[in-house]
VOMARTI-347123 format. One record per residue (C-alpha): x, y, z. Coordinates in steps of 0.2 Angstrom, whole numbers, plus 5000, padded with zeros to 4 digits. Layout:
<rs>
XYZ ...
</rs>
This chain:
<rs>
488249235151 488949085154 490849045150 491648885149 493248775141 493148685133 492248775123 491148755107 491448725090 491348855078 490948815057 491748925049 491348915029 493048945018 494648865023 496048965017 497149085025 495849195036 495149035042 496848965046 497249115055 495449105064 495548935071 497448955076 496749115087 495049005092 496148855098 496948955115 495048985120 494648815121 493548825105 493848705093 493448765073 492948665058 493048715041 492148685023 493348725008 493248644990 494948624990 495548445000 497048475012 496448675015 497848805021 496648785039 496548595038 498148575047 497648695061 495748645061 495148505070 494148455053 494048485037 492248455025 492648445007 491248534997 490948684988 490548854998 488648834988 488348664991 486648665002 487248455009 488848515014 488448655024 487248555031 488448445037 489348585042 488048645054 487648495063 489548465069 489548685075 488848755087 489048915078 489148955060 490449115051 491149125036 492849185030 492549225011 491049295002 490649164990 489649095004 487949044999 486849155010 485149055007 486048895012 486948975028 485249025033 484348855030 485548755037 485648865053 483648855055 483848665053 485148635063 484648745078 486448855078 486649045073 487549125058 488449275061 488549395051 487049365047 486449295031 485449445024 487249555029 488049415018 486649455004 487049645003 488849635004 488949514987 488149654979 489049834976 487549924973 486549854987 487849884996 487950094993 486050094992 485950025010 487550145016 486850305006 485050275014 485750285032 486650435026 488450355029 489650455017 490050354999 490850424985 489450464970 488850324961 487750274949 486850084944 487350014926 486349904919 486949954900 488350024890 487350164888 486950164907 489150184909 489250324896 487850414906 488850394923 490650444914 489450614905 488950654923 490550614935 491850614924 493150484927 492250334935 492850174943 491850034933 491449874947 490549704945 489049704955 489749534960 491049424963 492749544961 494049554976 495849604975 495549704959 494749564949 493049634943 493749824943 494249954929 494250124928 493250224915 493950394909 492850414893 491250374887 491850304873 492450154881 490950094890 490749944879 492549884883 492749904899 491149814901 491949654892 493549684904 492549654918 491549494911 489649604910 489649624892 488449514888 487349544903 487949704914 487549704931 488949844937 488950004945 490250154943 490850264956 491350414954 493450434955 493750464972 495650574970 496250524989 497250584998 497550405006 496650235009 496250195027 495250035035 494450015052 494249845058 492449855067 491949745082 489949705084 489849585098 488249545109 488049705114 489649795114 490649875099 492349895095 493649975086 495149955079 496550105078 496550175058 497550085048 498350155031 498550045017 499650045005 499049954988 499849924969 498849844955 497449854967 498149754978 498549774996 500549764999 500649845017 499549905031 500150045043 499550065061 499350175067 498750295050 499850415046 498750545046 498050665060 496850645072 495450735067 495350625053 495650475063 494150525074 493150545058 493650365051 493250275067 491550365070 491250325050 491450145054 490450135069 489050215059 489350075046 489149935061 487549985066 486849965047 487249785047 486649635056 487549515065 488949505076 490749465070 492449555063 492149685048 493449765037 492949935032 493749995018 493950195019 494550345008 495350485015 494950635003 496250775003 495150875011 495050775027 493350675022 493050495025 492050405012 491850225012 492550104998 492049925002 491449835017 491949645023 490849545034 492349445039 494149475045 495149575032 496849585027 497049765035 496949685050 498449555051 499249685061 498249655074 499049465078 500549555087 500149735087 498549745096 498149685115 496549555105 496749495085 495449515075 495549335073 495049305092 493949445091 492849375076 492749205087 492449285105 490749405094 490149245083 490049155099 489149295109 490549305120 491449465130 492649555118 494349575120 495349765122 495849825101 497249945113 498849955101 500349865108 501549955098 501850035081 501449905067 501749875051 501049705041 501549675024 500949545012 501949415005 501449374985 501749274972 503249314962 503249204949 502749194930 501749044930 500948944944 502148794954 502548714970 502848834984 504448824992 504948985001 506849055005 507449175014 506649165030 508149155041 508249355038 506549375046 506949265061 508549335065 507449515066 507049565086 505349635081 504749515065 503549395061 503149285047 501549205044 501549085032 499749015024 500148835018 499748835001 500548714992 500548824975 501148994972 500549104956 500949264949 500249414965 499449234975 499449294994 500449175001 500849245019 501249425029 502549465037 502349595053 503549715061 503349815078 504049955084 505149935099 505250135104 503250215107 504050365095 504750275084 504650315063 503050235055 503750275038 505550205044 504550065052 503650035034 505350025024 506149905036 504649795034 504549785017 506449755016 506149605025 504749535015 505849564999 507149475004 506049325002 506049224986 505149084977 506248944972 
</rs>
């Protein structure tokens, strides 16, 4: 294998905050990132060296987008699998992950049914394809977590079920009344929720210490690293997602989503074929980030060490207001004047009630320091910001 920088370009499909993210950690290798995002003026525009206005569907633009890369990712699932795979057998460039990882990861249930097969550890579920389909599953687990097939992130597309009788509801609450196309899962009790960020690259795999995640409204609010659990468990999470890696095709950055059960079990919740949230620790916390790790595997390149710097804690930055307006952020002098603080802000030009709209990260400077005193510091920080 041949290196050299300059470097290629790399189309990344989805402009918002992960691919800003990516093309700031692409841009000190000497590759040069383009991006495709509906939305004129993206959060990645200003750090890309181009921007293609079209839908994340729309065959013509990824077109486009494949002749100008040399390379083509994504950074959001509402990429158009058939089209990323047309476009890359007519232009000649590869698509990693692949196209067909991109197909089962939009659907739940293929999802579980390809995990279950290869006999990686899932919580129960059930396919619901009917209201009677959801009372069946709550008669037979109990308590169920109802999820669209497709389309839900950040909570969006999930409810849980506790009695039968209100199948046909939560069915509505999640938009599959008229046509149900769910599947519930039994109610995992947890004892914590943990993500591995997984590495495939050319021919070497990675991992990235446990992290513990911290969520409210099914939402992620912080990320912990390294897990504060012990390590037995942590073994058992890492070698979970490294079973996970090898069921799916392509090279690039995956966020595995993971439930400790409070018996020491490690089930898998959801799987990202892209950077993840969980892993914006990783800018300052770990030797490569996940953002230069997902360019170095798209490109078939060497990975870089995932070795922990120090104790990190990331923590998101929402929306905090009632109704959606211009974004004009205060309070960042607090964060600046911090030794061991870092404020990542996403460049959107609105902000609405729970919108991400940036992270802020805190490392440890002591290797024995408190995780859980390291976890309250950061989150004081990130509540001192406001939206005015």
């Amino acid at each position: 294998m041949t290196v050299t920088v300059p470097g290629p370009t790399l189309g990344v499909v989805g402009g918002g905050q992960l691919g800003r993210m990516l093309a700031e950690a692409a841009a000190p290798l000497g590759v040069e990132t383009i991006v495709l995002d509906p939305t004129p003026d993206c959060p990645a525009a200003p750090v890309a060296r181009g921007q293609i206005v079209g839908n994340f569907d729309d065959p013509e633009a990824i077109g486009r987008l494949a002749d100008r890369a040399d390379a083509l990712t994504y950074e959001i699932e509402l990429a158009d699998p058939a089209h990323l795979a047309t476009a890359s057998d007519d232009a000649g460039v590869p698509v990693h992950p692949t196209p067909e990882t991109l197909r089962t990861i939009q659907d739940k249930y293929a999802e579980k049914e390809l995990l279950a097969a290869a006999g990686v550890p899932v919580p129960d579920y059930r396919r619901v394809d009917s209201a009677a389909d959801l009372r069946a599953a709550v008669e037979e687990f109990g308590a169920v977590m109802l999820k669209a097939r497709t389309g839900g992130y950040d909570g969006r597309g999930n409810v849980p079920v506790r009695s039968s009788d209100d199948a046909e509801s939560a069915l509505t609450e999640i938009g599959m009344a008229d046509d149900p196309a769910a599947i519930a899962e039994t109610f995992v009790d947890f004892a914590r929720e943990v993500s591995v960020i997984g590495v495939q690259g050319d021919d070497e795999v990675r991992t990235f210490p446990v992290g513990e995640n911290v969520h409210q409204e099914e939402i992620l609010r912080e990320t912990v690293v390294p897990a504060r659990t012990d390590d037995a468990v942590a073994d058992r999470a890492q070698s979970v997602a490294r079973d996970v890696l090898e069921t799916l095709s392509g090279r690039g950055v995956f966020g595995i989503e993971l439930f400790e059960t409070p018996d020491g079990k490690i089930l898998v919740n959801e799987i990202a074929p892209r950077p993840h949230n969980s892993g914006h620790w990783s800018i300052e916390g770990a030797v490569t980030s996940q953002f230069e790790q997902h360019a170095r595997a798209v490109l078939g390149w060497p990975l870089g060490s995932t070795r922990l710097r120090a104790k990190t804690v990331s923590a998101n930055v929402l929306g905090t207001v009632d109704e959606e307006r211009p974004a004009e952020l205060a309070g960042v002098e607090t964060i600046l004047a911090a030794e061991a603080a870092h404020l990542h802000w996403y460049g959107k030009d609105d902000v609405r009630p729970l919108r991400k709209m940036g992270h802020v990260t805190a490392t440890a400077e002591e290797a024995n320091a408190d995780t859980t005193a390291l976890l309250e510091t950061t989150r004081s920080l990130r509540d001192d910001l406001t939206f005015r």
